[in-house]
N, C-alpha and C positions, 0 to 999 in steps of 0.2 A: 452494342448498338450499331445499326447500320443507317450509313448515307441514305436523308431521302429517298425517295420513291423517285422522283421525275430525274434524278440525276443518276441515277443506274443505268444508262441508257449508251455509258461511255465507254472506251475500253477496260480490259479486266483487269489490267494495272493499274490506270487510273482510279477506279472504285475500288481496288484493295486499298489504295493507299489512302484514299475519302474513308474508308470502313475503318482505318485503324487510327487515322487523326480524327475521329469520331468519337472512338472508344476511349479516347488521350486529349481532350480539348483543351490541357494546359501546352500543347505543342510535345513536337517529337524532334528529334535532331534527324539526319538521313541515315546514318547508323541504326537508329532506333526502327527507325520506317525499316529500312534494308534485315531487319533483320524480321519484323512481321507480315511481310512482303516478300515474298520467296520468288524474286528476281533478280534478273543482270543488273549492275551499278547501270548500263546502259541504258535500260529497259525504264528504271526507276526513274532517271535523268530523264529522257524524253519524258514520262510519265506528269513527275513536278511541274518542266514547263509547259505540258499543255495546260495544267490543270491553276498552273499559274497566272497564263496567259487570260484563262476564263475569268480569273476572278475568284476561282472558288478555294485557294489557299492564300497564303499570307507568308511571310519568312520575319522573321521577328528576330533581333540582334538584344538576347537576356543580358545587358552589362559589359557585351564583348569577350564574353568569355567561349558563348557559343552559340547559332542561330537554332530558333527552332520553326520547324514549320505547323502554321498551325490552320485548321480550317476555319473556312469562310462562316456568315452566322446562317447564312440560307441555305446553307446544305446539312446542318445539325436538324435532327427531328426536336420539334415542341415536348416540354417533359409533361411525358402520361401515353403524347401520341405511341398509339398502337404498332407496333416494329411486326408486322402480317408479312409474310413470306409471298412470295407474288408466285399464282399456281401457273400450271401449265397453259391453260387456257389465258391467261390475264396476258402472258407470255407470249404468244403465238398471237393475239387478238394486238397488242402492242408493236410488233413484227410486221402484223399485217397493215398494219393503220386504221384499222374499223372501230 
């Protein structure tokens, strides 16, 4: 499953990492992320806190044994909503602003 529509719009990190706490809505640890996520610890780190800063993750402390992060509920698609691949044109017309 993939992140919203209106929230693809960020970097390619930051939506990897929305795409796979997407797929995982019970949370992920950074190890988990880092390893679905074929990025730098660095790259992943920036990544978390913008995407934390927005609002659209969460960090969750399971018991204190280990945090997971997990995403937000308005970046999760409605279940049935249709997961449509955004074409070239939708793409370029988004780009453009029209």
């Amino acid at each position: 499953m993939k992140v919203k529509r209106e929230f693809r719009d960020r970097d390619d990190t930051e939506v990897a990492v929305l795409d796979a706490l997407v797929d995982r809505q019970d949370g992920m640890t950074v190890f988990e992320l880092r390893s679905h996520v074929a990025v730098g610890i660095d790259d992943l780190e920036d990544a978390l806190a913008a995407l934390k800063a927005d609002g659209l993750i969460e960090a969750d402390d399971d018991g204190g044994e280990r945090t997971l992060i997990k995403p937000d509920d308005r970046v999760v698609p409605e279940p049935g909503e249709e997961d449509v691949e955004e074409s070239f044109f939708d793409h370029l017309r988004d780009r453009l602003g029209l």
